[in-house]
Each structure stands twice: as structure tokens, then as C-alpha cells.
MIVEXTI-870567 format. One record per residue (C-alpha): residue in three letters; residue number from 0; chain; x, y, z. Coordinates in Angstrom, 2 decimals. Example, Ala and Ser with C-alpha at 12.3 -4.5 7.8 and 13.67 -1.06 7.14 Angstrom:
   residuo   num   cadena        px        py        pz
       ALA     0        A     12.30     -4.50      7.80
       SER     1        A     13.67     -1.06      7.14
This chain:
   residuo   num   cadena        px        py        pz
       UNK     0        A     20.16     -0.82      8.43
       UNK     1        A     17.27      0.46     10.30
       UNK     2        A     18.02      1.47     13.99
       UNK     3        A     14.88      2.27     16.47
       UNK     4        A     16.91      4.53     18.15
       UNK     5        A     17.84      6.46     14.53
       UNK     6        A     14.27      6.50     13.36
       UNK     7        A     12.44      7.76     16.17
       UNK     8        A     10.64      5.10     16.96
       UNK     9        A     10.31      4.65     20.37
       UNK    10        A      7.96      4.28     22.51
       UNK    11        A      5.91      1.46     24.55
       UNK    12        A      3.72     -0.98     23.12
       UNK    13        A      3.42     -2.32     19.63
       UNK    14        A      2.75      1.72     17.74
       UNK    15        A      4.25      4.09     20.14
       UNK    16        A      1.35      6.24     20.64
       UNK    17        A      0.13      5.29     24.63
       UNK    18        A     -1.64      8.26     25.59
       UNK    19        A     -2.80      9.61     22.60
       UNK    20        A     -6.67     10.17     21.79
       UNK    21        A     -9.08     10.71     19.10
       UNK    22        A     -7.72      9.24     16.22
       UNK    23        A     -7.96      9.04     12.26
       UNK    24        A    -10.66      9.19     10.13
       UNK    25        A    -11.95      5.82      8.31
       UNK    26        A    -13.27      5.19      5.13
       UNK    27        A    -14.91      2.01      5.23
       UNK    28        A    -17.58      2.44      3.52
       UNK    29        A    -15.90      3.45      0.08
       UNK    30        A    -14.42      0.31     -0.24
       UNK    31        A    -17.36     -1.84     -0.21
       UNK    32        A    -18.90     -0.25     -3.56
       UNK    33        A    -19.08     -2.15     -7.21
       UNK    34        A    -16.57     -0.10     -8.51
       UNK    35        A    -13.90      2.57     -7.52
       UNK    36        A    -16.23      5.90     -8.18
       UNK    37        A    -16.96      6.73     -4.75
       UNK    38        A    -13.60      5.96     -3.52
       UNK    39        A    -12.37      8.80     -6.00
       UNK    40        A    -14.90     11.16     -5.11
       UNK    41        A    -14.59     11.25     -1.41
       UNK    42        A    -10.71     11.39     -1.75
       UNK    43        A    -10.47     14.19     -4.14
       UNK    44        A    -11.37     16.76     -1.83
       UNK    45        A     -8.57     15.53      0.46
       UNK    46        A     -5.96     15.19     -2.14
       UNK    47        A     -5.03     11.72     -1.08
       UNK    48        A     -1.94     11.07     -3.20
       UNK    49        A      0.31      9.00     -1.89
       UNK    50        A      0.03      6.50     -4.73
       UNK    51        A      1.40      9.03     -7.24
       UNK    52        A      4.56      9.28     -4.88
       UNK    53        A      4.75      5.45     -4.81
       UNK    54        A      4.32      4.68     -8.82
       UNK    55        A      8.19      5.48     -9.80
       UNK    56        A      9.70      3.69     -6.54
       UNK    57        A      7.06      0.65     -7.20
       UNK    58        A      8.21      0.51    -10.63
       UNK    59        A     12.08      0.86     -9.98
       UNK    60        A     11.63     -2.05     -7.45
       UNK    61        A      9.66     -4.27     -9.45
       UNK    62        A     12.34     -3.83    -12.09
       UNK    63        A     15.16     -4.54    -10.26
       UNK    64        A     13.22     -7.37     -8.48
       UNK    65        A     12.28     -8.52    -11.70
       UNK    66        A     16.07     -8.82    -12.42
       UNK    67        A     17.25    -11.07     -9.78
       UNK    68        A     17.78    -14.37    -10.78
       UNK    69        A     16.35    -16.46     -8.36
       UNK    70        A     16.61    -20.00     -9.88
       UNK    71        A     12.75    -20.34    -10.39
       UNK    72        A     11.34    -19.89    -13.53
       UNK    73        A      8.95    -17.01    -14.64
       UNK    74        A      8.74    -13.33    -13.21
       UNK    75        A      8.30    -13.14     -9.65
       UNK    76        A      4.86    -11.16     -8.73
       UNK    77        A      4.15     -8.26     -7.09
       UNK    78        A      1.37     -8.36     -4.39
       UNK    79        A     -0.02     -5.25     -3.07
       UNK    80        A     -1.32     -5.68     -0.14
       UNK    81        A     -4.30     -3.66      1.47
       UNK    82        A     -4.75     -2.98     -2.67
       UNK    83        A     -8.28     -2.04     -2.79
       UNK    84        A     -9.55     -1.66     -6.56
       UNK    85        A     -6.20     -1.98     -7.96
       UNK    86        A     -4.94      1.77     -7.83
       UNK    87        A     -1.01      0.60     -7.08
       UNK    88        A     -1.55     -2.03     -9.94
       UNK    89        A     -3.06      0.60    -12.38
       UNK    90        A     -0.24      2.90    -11.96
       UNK    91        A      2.72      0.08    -11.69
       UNK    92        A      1.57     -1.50    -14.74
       UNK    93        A      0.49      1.41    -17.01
       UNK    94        A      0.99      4.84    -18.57
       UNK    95        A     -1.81      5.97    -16.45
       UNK    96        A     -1.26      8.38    -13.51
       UNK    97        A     -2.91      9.01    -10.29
       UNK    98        A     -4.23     12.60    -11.53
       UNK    99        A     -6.09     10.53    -14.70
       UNK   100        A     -7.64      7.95    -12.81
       UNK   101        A     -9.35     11.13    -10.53
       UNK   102        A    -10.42     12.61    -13.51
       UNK   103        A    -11.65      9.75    -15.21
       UNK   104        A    -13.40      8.17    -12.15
       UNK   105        A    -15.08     11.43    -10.77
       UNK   106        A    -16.09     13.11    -14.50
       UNK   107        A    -19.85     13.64    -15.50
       UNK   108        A    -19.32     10.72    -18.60
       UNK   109        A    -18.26      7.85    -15.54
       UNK   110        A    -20.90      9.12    -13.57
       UNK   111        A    -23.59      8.37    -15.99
       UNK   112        A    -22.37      4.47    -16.42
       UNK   113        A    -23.69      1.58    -14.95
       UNK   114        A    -21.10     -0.51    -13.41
       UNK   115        A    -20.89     -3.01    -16.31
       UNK   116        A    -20.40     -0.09    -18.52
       UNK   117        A    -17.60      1.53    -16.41
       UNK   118        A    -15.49     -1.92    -15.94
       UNK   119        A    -16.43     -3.10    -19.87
       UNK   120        A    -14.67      0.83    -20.51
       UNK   121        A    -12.08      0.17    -17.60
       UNK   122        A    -11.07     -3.01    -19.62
       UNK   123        A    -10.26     -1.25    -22.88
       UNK   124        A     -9.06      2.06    -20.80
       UNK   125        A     -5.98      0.04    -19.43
       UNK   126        A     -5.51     -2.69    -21.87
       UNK   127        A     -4.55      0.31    -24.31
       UNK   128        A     -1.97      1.87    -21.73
       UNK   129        A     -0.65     -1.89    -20.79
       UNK   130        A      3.29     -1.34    -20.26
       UNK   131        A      5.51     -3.67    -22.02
       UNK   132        A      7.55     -3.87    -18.41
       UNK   133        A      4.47     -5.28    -16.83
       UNK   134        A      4.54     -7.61    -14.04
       UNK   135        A      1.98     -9.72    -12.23
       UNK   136        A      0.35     -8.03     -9.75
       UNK   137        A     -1.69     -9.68     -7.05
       UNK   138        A     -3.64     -8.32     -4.98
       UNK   139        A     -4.49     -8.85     -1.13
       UNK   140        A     -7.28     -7.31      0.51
       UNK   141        A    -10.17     -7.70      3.02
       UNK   142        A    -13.00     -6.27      0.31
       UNK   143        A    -14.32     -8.36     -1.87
       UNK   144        A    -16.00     -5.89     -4.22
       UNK   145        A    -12.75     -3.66     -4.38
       UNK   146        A    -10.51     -6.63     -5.60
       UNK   147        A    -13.25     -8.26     -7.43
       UNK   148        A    -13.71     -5.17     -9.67
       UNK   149        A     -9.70     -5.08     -9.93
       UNK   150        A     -9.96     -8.77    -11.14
       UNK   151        A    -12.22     -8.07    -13.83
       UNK   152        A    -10.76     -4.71    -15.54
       UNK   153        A     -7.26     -6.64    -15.83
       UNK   154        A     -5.24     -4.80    -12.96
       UNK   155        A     -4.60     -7.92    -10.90
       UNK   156        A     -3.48    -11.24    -12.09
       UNK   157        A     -5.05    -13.01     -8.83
       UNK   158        A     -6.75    -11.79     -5.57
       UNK   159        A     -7.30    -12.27     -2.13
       UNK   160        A     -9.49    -11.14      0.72
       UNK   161        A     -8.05    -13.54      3.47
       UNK   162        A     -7.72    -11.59      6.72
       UNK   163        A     -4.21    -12.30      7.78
       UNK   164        A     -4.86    -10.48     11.20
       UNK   165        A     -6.90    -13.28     12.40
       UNK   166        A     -5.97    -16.45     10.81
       UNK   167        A     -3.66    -18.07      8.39
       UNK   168        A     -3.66    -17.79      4.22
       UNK   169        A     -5.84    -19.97      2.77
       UNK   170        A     -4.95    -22.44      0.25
       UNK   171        A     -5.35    -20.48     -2.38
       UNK   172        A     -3.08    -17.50     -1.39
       UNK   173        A     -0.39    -20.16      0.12
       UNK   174        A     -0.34    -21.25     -3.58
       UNK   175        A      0.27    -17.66     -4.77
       UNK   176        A      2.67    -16.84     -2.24
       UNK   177        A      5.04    -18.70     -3.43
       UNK   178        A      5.15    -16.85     -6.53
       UNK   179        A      5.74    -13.51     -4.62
       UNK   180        A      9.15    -11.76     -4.69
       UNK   181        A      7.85     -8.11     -3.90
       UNK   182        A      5.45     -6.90     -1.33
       UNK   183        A      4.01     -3.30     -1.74
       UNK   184        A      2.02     -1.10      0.86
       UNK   185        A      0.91      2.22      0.50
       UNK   186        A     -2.49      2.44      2.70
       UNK   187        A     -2.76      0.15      5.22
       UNK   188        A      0.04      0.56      7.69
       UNK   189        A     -2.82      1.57     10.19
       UNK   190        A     -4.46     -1.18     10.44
       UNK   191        A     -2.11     -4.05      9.81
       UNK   192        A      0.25     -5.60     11.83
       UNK   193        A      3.23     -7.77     11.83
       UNK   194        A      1.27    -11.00     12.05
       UNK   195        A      0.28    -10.16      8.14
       UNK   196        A      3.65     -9.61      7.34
       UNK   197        A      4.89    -13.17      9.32
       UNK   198        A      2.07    -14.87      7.48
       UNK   199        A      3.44    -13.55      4.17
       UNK   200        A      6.91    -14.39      4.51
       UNK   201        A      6.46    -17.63      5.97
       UNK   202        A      4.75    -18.45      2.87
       UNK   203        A      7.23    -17.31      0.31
       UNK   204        A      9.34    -19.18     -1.66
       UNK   205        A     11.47    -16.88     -3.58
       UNK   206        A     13.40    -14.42     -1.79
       UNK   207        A     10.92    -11.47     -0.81
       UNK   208        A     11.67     -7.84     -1.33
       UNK   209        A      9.19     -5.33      0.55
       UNK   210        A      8.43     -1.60     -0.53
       UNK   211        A      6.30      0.46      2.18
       UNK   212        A      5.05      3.82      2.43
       UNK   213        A      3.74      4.44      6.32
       UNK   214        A      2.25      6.93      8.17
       UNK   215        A      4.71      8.57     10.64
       UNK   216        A      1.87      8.50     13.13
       UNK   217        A      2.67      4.55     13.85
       UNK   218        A      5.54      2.44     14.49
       UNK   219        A      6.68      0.56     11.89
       UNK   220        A      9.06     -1.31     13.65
       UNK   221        A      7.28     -4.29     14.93
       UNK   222        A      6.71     -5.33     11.63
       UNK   223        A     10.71     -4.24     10.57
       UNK   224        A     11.39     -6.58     13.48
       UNK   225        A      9.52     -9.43     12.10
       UNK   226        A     11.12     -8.99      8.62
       UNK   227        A     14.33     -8.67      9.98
       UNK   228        A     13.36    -12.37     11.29
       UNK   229        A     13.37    -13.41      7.77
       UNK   230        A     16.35    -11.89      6.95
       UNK   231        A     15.14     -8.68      5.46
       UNK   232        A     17.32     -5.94      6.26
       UNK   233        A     15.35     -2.46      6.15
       UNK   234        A     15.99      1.24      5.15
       UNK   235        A     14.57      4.31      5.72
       UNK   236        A     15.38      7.54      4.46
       UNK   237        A     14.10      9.85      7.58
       UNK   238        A     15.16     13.47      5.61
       UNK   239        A     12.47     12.92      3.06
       UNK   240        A      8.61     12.33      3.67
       UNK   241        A      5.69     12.06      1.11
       UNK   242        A      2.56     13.79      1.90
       UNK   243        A     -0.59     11.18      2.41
       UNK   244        A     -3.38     13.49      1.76
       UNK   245        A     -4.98     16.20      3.87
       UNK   246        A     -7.00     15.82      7.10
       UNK   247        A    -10.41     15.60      7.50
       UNK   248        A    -10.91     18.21     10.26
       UNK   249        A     -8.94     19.85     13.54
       UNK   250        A     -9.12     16.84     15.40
       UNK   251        A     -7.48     14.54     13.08
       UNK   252        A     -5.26     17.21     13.05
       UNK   253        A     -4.36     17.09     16.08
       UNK   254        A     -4.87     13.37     16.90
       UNK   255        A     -1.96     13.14     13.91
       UNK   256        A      0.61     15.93     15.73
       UNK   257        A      0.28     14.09     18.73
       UNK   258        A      1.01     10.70     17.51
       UNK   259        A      3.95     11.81     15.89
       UNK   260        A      5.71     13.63     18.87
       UNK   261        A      5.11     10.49     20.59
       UNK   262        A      6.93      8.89     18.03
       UNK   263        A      9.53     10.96     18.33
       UNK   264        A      9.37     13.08     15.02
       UNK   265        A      8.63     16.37     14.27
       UNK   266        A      5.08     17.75     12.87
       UNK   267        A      6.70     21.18     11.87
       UNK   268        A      5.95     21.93      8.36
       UNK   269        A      4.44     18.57      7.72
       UNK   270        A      1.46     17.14      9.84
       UNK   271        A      1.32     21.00     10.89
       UNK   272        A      1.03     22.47      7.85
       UNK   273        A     -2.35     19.83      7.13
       UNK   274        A     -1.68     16.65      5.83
       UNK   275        A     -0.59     13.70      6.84
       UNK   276        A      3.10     12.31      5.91
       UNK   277        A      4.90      8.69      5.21
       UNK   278        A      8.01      7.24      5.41
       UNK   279        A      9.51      5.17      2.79
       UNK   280        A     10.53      1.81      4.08
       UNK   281        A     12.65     -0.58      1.71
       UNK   282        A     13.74     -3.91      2.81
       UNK   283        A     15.57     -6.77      1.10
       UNK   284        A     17.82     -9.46      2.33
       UNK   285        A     20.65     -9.20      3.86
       UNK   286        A     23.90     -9.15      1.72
       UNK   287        A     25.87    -10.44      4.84
């Protein structure tokens, strides 16, 4: 059961982190493009992996997810939430990994294509690798070009770019939702808040499992509060991290050490040693 106290997440306000300055990079701009290439370029450098870490623990939820009887008919679907162009669908759903899709996407023969080349080749690329366990996937995200392009290669079943921050799902997501029975999030735990989360369960209508990977420089306890609200209990296994990716200079750096000493964890050997580092959150309901 998580415990604020236990996790080290204290601290006022809704992250923790009162005090602190600078901040972390953003990458806004490489998720407006056509298609993913940029996205892998600028993130090679920077090793940004924590979707590799994420594709076995994705998969062993969506399995055991997948094997819950709920009493409504068909496979509950997985939406990944802050998805972008479908990388956490790519690797749930096929024998693809993250190393692959950086070689593929940043390699002289991609470069060349126009982006109806690269998605008609994206098409074929994962059809072929399609995993018998496959699941639905949908996919949530403010971009419209990143989920659009995820649409049309086959990685998501449905998408959605309602902002959840600032209003309620539309009618079209409120539909999906209630086809939902496992949340993912590996990249967005900076910039979304519980109010997504409340939106999301409120809509469901099979019971809702959540798997999250979050930075340890923000509190993820608001959000643990508000699924606790919905009778989620959550785990966290604080003796093990997963590396993000590296930072993008000193005062990221530093902006990263900070935040998690405020937090109450410890940057030795982890944000220290140049890279920022997640937790693993899983939550499901409450057996009691």
C-alpha cells in the first residue's frame, strides 16, 4: 500500500518541490512533426529509454489484465496516455524493441522518405512483427500529428488529443473509456495532474488497472490520492529505479538533484551520476 511517509514524498503543495528553480528541458517541438523522425533524432543523443524498461512490465500487466474476467465482453484496452506516435504501443504490441525503432527512425534509408513513404513502410514494418498477444491500444494525447501518424501505421486502435487538464473527455473518448481496463504512463508525469487521472476513472466502466513510470523529481501522490478515491490501491517498489535518459546540460542537472532532495530521495549514484530516474507505480483495486 503506498504510504507518503514510506516513499518520500513529502513536501508542500501539489509536487513537493517549493523552492526549487530552473527546471527541465522541453521538447515540444518534436512532437508536432508528420512523423516520429525527429523525435528519434533529438533523443538519441540523450539515450532516452525509459520505454525499453517499461515494454516487459506493460506487457506482463496487459496480460494479466487481459485475464480478469470482468463480466463484459471483449478484451479490455490499454490506453497510453501522453502516447505520442505510439512508441509504448509499438513495443507492447510487437517483437520490435526500443533500440530498433532508433535505428530504423534515425538511419540514412528513413531519412530519404517522404512521410507517405515512411508510414506506407511503417505499416508493413509492424504488421509483420504483430504479436499474437496483442491488445487494443488507445492512445491519449494533446498532439494531433503524433497520434494521427500512430493511427495510420496500425499502433493504436483509437486516439485522442482531448486536454484533460482543462476540461472534460469529449464524447468520443467517454465512449472509449469505457472500454479501458489499463492505463499506462511513461512520459508525462511532468506535466499531468490528477485532474487527468479523475477524468479517466470517472469514465471507466470496467475495473481500471494503472501502470506508471515517474520521474522522482515530482510527487506522484496527488494523483495516488485520487486513485486511491476510486479504489485503486498503489505500489511502489522504492529499492529499484529505471533511468529516464540523460540531461541536457548542468542546469538540468542540477534543477533535477534539487527536486529530488526536496522530495526526500537521494540523487547519489542516480540523478548524480547524469540521468534522470523513475519510479514504478502499480495500482489496482483493492482486494479488501
Amino acid at each position: 500500500m503506498f504510504c507518503e511517509e514510506e516513499y518520500g514524498m513529502a513536501g508542500s503543495g501539489s509536487d513537493g518541490t517549493e523552492g526549487v528553480t530552473g527546471g527541465k528541458s522541453r521538447f515540444d517541438d518534436i512532437y508536432d512533426r508528420p512523423d516520429p523522425r525527429t523525435y528519434f533524432r533529438r533523443l538519441a543523443p540523450l539515450e532516452y529509454e525509459i520505454p525499453h524498461h517499461a515494454q516487459p512490465v506493460f506487457r506482463q500487466a496487459a496480460a494479466e489484465r487481459a485475464a480478469l474476467d470482468d463480466g463484459r465482453p471483449g478484451r479490455p484496452a490499454v490506453l497510453d496516455v501522453c502516447c505520442s506516435y505510439g512508441i509504448n504501443a509499438a513495443l507492447l504490441n510487437h517483437d520490435v524493441t526500443l533500440a530498433e525503432m532508433y535505428e530504423r527512425y534515425t538511419s540514412p534509408a528513413c531519412e530519404q522518405m517522404s512521410t507517405a513513404q515512411l508510414a506506407a513502410s511503417d505499416k508493413q514494418f509492424y504488421a509483420e512483427r504483430r504479436r499474437s498477444e496483442a491488445v487494443p491500444v488507445f492512445g491519449l494525447d494533446v498532439s494531433g500529428p503524433a497520434v494521427d501518424y500512430a493511427l495510420e501505421v496500425g499502433l493504436l486502435d483509437a486516439a485522442f488529443t482531448d486536454d484533460l487538464e482543462q476540461g472534460s473527455p469529449g464524447p468520443a473518448l467517454s465512449s472509449a473509456l469505457a472500454e479501458v481496463g489499463l492505463i499506462t504512463l511513461t512520459g508525462g508525469g511532468s506535466y499531468i495532474t490528477d485532474r487527468t487521472f479523475r477524468a479517466l476513472l470517472d469514465g471507466a466502466r470496467r475495473p481500471v488497472w494503472v501502470s506508471a513510470f515517474v520521474l522522482r523529481t515530482v510527487s506522484y501522490h496527488p494523483i495516488v490520492r485520487t486513485l486511491a478515491a476510486h479504489g485503486l490501491s498503489t505500489t511502489v517498489e522504492v529499492s529499484r529505479t529505471y533511468p529516464q535518459r540523460r540531461f541536457t546540460d548542468a542546469r538540468e542537472q542540477q534543477y533535477a538533484i534539487a527536486a529530488v532532495r526536496a522530495l526526500g530521495g537521494d540523487p547519489a549514484g542516480r540523478e548524480e551520476a547524469g540521468r534522470f530516474h523513475t519510479l514504478h507505480y502499480e495500482s489496482r483495486p483493492d482486494p479488501r
